[in-house]
N, C-alpha and C positions, 0 to 999 in steps of 0.2 A: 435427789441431786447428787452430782459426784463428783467428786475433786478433780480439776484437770492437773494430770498427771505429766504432763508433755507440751513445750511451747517449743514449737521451731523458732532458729533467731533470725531474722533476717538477713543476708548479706548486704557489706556496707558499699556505698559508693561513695566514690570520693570525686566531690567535684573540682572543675578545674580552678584554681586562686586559693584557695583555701586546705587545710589542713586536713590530712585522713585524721577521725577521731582513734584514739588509741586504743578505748574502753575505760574503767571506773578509774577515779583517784585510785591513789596505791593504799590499801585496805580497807575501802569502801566497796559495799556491794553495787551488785550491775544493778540496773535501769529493769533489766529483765527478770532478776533477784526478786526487785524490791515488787515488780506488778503480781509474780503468782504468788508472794507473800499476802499481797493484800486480796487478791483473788480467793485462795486458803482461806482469811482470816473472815471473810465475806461468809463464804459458804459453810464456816462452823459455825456463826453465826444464824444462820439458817439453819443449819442439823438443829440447834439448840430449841432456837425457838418452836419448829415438828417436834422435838421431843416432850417438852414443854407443853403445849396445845395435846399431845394425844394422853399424857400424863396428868393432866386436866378432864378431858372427855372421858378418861375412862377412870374417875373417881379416885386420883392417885391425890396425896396432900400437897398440894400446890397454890399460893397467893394465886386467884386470879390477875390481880395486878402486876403480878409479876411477870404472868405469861402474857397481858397485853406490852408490856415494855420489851420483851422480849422480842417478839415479835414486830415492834415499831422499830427496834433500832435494830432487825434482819433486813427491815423492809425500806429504811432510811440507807442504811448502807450499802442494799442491791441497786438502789436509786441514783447513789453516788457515782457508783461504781458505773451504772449506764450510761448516766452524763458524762465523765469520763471516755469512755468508748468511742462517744458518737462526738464529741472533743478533737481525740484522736484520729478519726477517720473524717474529718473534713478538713484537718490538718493535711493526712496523707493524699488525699485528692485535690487538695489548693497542691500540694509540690509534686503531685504525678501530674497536672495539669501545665506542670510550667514547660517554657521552651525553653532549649538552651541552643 
């Protein structure tokens, strides 16, 4: 697995009655900060757990127990992070669906 390294941002549109948004409170990270934050923190979670499992398999000293919680809480958090997603993207298609 590999870190994604590059997220284009979307451009905004601003509709009509309502406010262009600005971007983040003033020293709050962006929306877009905080997603490849947790996207990173997802996928080290996963290195970990691969490393973990092959550090296991090939007779290194490791709790088994360790490397299945490892691995539950890679695999709980790639889960999240799915829901999420598909969250998001029926969000984006209920408002690219709309008329104006």
């Amino acid at each position: 697995m590999s870190i994604i390294n590059n997220i284009s941002t979307p451009q905004t549109i601003a509709l009509p009655n309502l406010p262009a948004f600005d971007g983040p409170a003033a020293g709050g990270p962006s929306f877009k900060d905080m997603l490849v934050d947790s996207i990173q923190q997802v996928n080290t979670m996963q290195l970990e757990a691969d490393q973990a499992v092959e550090t296991l398999f090939s007779g290194g000293d490791v709790n088994p127990a360790e490397v299945l919680t490892a691995v539950q809480k890679a695999d709980l958090a790639f889960r999240l992070t799915m829901q999420m997603r598909n969250k998001l993207m029926e969000v984006y298609q209920e408002i690219k669906d709309i008329r104006i």
